[in-house]
VEXDOTOR-105823 format. One record per residue: residue number from 1; x, y, z of N, C-alpha, C in turn; residue in one letter. Coordinates in steps of 0.1 Angstrom, whole numbers. Example, Ala and Ser with C-alpha at 12.3 -4.5 7.8 and 13.67 -1.06 7.14 Angstrom:
nr,n.xx,n.yy,n.zz,ca.xx,ca.yy,ca.zz,c.xx,c.yy,c.zz,rest
1,132,-57,78,123,-45,78,132,-33,78,A .
2,128,-22,71,137,-11,71,129,0,79,S .
END
This chain:
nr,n.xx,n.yy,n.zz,ca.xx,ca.yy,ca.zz,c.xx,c.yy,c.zz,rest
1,635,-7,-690,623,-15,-694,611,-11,-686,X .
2,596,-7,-690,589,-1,-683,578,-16,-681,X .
3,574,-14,-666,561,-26,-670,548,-16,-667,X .
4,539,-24,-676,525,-20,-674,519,-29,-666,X .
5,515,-18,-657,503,-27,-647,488,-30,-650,X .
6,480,-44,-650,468,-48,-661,459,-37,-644,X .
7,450,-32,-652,440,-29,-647,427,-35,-649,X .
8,421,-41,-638,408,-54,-638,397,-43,-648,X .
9,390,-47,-654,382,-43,-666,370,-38,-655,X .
10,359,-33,-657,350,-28,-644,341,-41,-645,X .
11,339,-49,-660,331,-59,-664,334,-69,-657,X .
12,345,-72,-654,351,-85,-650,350,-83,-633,X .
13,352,-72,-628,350,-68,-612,333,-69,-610,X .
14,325,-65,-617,313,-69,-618,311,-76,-616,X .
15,316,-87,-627,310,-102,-628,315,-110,-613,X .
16,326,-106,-613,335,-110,-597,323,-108,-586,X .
17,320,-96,-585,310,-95,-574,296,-102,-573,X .
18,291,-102,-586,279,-109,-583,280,-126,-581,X .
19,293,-129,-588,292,-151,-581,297,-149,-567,X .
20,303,-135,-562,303,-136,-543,289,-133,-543,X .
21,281,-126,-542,272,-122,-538,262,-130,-541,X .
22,259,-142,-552,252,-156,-553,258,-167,-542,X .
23,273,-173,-545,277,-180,-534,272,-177,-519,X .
24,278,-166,-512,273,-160,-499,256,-163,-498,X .
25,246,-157,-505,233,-157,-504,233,-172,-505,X .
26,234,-180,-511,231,-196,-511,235,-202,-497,X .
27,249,-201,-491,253,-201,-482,245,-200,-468,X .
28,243,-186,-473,241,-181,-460,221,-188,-456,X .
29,214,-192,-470,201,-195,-467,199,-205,-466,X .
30,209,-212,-469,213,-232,-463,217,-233,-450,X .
31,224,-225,-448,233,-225,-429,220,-220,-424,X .
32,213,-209,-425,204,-203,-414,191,-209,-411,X .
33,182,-216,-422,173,-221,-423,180,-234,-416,X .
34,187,-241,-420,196,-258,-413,196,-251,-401,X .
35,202,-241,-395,206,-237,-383,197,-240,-375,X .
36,183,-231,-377,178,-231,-371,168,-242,-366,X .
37,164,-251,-377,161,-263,-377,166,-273,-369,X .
38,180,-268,-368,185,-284,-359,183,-276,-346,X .
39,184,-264,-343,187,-261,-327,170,-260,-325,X .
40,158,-258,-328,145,-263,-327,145,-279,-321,X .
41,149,-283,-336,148,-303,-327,159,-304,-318,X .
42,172,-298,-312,177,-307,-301,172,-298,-291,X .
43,159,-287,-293,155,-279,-277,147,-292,-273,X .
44,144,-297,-284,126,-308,-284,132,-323,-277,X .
45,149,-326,-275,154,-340,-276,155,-338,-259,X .
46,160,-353,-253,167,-351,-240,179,-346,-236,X .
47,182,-335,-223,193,-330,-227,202,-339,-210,X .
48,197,-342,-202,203,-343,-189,190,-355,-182,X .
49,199,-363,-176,190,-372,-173,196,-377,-153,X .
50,189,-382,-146,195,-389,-131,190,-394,-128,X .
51,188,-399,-115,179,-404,-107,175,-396,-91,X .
52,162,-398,-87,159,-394,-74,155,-404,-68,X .
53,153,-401,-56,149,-411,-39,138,-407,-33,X .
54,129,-415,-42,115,-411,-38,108,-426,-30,X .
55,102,-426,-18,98,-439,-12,105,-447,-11,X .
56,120,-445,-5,127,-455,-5,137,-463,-14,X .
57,130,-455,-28,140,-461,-42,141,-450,-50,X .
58,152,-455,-59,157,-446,-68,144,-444,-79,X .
59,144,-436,-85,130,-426,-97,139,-418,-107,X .
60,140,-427,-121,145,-418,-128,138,-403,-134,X .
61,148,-397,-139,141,-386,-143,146,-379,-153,X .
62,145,-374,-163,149,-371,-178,144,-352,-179,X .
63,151,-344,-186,142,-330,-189,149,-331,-205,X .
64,142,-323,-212,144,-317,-226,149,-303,-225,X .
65,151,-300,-239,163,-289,-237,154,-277,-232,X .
66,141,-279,-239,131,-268,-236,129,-269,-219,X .
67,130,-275,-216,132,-279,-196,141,-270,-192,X .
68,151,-268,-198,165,-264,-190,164,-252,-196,X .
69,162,-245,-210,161,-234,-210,153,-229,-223,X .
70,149,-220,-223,138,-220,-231,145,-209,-247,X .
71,159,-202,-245,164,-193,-254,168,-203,-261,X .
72,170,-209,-265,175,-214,-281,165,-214,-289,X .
73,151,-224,-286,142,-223,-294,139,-208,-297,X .
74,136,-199,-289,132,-185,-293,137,-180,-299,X .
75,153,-180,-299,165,-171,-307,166,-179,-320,X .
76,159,-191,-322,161,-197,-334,150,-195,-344,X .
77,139,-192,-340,126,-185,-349,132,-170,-344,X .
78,135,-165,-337,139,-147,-341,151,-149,-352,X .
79,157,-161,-354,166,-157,-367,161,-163,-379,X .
80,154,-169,-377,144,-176,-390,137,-165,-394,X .
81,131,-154,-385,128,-143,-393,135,-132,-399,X .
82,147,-130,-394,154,-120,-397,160,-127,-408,X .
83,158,-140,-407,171,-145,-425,160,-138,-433,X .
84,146,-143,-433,137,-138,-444,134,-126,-443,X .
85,136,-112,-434,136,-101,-435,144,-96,-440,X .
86,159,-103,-444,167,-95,-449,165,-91,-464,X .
87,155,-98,-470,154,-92,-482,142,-86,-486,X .
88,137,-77,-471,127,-70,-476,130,-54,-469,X .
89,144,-55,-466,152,-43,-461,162,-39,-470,X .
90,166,-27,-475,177,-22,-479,191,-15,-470,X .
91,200,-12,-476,211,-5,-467,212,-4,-451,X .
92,207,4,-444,208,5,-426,201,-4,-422,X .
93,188,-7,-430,175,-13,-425,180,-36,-425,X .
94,190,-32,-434,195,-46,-440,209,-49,-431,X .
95,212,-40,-428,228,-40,-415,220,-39,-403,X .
96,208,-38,-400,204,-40,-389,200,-53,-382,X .
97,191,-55,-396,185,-72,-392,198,-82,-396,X .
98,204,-81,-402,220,-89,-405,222,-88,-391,X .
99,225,-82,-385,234,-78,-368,224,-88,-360,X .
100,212,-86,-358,202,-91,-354,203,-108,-359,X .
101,203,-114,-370,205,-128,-373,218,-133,-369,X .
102,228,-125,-367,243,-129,-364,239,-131,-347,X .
103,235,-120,-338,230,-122,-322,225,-136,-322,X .
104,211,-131,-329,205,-145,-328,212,-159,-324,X .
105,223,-166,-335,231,-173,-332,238,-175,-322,X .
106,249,-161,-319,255,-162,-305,246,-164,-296,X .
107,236,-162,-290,228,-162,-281,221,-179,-279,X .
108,224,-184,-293,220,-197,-290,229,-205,-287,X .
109,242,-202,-293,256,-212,-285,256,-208,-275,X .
110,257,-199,-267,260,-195,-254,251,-201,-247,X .
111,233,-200,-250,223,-210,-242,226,-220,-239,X .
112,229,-227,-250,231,-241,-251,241,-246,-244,X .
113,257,-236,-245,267,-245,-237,265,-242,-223,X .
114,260,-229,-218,258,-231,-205,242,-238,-201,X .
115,231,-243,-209,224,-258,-203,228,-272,-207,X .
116,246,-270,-213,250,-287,-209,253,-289,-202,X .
117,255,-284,-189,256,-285,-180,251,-282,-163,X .
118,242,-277,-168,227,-272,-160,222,-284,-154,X .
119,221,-282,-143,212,-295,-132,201,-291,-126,X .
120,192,-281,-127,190,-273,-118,171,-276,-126,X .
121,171,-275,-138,161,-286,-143,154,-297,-136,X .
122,161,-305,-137,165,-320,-127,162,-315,-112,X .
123,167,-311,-112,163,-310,-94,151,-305,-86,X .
124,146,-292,-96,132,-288,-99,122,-305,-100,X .
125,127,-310,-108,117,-321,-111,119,-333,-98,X .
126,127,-331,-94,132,-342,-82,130,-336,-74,X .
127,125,-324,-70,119,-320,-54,101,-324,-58,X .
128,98,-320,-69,82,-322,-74,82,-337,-70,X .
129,89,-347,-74,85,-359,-71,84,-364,-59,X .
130,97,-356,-52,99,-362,-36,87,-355,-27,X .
131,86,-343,-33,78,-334,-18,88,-327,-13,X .
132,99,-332,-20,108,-326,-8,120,-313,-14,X .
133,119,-301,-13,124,-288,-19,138,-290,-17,X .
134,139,-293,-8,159,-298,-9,165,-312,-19,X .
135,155,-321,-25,162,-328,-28,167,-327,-41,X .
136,176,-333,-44,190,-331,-57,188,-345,-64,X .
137,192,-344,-73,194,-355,-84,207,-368,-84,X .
138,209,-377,-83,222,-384,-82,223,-386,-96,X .
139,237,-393,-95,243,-398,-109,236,-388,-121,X .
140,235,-376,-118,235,-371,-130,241,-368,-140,X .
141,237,-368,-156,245,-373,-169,241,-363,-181,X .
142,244,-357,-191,244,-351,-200,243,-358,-216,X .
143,235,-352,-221,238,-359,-237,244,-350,-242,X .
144,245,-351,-257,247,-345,-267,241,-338,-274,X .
145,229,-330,-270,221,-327,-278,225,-309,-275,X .
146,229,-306,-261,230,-290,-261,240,-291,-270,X .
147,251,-294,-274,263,-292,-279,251,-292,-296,X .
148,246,-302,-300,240,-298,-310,234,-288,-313,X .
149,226,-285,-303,216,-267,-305,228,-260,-305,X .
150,236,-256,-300,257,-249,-302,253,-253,-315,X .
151,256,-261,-324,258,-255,-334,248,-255,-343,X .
152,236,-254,-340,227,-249,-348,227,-233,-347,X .
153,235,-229,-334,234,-213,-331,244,-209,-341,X .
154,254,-219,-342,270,-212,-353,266,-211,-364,X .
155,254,-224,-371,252,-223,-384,243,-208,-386,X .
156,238,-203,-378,230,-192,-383,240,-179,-377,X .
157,248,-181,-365,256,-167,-366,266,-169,-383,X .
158,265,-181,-385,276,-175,-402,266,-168,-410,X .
159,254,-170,-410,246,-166,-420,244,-151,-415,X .
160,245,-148,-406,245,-133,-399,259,-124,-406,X .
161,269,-132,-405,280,-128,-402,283,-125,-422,X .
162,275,-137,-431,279,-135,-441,267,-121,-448,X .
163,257,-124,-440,251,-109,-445,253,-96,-444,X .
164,261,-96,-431,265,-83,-428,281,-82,-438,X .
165,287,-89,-441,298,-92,-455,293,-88,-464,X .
166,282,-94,-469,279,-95,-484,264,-91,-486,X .
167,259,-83,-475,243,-84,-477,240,-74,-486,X .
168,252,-62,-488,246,-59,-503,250,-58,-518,X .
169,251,-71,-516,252,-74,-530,239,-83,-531,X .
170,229,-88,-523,218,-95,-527,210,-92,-531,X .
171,200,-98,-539,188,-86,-542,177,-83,-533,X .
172,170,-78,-533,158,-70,-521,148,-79,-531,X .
173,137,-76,-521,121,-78,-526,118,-66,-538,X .
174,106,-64,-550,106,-58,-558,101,-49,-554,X .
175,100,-37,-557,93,-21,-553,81,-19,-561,X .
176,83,-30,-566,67,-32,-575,55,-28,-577,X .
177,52,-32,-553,37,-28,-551,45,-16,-542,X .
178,57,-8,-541,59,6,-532,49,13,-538,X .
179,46,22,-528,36,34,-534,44,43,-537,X .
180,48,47,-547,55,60,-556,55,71,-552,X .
181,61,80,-553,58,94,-552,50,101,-563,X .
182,55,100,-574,48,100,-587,33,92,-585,X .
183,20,100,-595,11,92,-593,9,88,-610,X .
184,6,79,-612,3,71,-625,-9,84,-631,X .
185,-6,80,-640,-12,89,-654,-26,78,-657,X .
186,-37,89,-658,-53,78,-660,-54,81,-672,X .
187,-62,68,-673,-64,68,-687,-76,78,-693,X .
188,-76,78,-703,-82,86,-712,-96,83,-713,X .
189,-108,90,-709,-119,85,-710,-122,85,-722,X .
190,-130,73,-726,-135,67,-741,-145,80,-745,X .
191,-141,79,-763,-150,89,-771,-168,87,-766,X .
192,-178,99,-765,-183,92,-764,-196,98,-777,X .
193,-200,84,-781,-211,89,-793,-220,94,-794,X .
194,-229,106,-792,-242,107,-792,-249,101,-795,X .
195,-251,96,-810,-258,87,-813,-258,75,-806,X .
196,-252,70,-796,-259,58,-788,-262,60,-778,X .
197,-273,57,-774,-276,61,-755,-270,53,-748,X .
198,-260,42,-748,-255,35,-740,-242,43,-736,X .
199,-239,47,-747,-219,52,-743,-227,69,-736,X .
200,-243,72,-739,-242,88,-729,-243,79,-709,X .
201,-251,69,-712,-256,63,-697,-240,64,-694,X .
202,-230,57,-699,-224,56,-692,-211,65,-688,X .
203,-211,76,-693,-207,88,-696,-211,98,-679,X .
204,-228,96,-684,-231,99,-669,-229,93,-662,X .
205,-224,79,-662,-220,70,-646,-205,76,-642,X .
206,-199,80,-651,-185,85,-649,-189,99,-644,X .
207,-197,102,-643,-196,116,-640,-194,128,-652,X .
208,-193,125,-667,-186,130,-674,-200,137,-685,X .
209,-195,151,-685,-207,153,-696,-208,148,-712,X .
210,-220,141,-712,-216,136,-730,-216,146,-739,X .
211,-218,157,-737,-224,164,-748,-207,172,-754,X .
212,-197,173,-745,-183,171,-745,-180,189,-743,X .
213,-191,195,-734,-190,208,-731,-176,208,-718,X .
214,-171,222,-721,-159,224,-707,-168,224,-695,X .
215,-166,215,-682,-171,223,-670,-164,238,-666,X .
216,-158,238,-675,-153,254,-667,-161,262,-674,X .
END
């Protein structure tokens, strides 16, 4: 008994490819734009808070994430641009900035988990208060907000990660306004009448002899 093996129709592998290549692109412009939006607002929130011993008493003192380090916000607009560059690149030009939005990301988890635990912020601000270049922060405390900018970096390395998967299957910008190699064909200058002096005036404005002699 012999079996036959179905071979996928090329229509149906088609059709296969393009709902990955919609899915992925939806995906990937929900995660990266959200990405980067949340790791913007927890640069902007408090990330580390203590107290210092300034005149005898304790002085609280608070930094923001932009305090403690300034790469998340920056790696989050350099991937905000590279999501929207990806579709005005094709092939190498489109695996480049993919690579570049996927960095982006890592570079902002890594910021982020090494300033949850950064004091050094803090202590900068608690020598400014004291006067005094040695002094340190007590009871110092951490929120939740680096761990949030982490994963506003994850949501845009997937969107990295899914372009460089699937970035070509998406569409590009149109070639609409490329300048061609070919040049467009002009149009045909209008008959022009003798009998009217308007269509010779304007004959001469073109440059064109009305009388409809060869310049050669």
């Amino acid at each position: 008994m012999e079996y036959v093996t179905a071979v996928p129709h090329p229509r149906s592998e088609a059709a296969a490819s393009a709902r990955s290549g919609r899915r992925s692109l939806a995906v990937a412009l929900l995660s990266g734009a959200l990405g980067a939006a949340v790791a913007l607002l927890a640069t902007r929130q408090r990330w580390s808070e203590g107290t210092a011993t300034v005149a005898g008493g304790d002085f609280p003192l608070t930094v923001k994430g932009s305090d403690v380090t300034g790469v998340p916000a920056a790696l989050a607009i350099v991937g905000l641009a590279a999501l929207v560059a990806v579709f005005a690149v094709r092939k190498a030009g489109r695996l480049l900035v993919s690579a570049l939005l996927a960095l982006s990301g890592a570079g902002i988890v890594a910021a982020a988990l090494l300033g949850a635990s950064d004091g050094s912020a803090l202590d900068e601000k608690a020598a400014q208060a004291s006067g005094d270049t040695s002094a340190a922060v007590a009871a110092l405390s951490h929120t939740a907000w680096p761990y949030v900018a982490a994963a506003g970096g994850a949501l845009i390395l997937l969107a990295g990660l899914l372009a460089l998967r699937y970035g070509g299957l998406w569409p590009a910008m149109s070639g609409r306004y490329e300048r061609g190699a070919t040049p467009r064909p002009r149009r045909a200058a209008p008959a022009v009448d003798p009998n009217r002096p308007e269509d010779i005036w304007k004959a001469l404005d073109r440059g064109e002899d009305p009388t409809g002699a060869d310049p050669a």
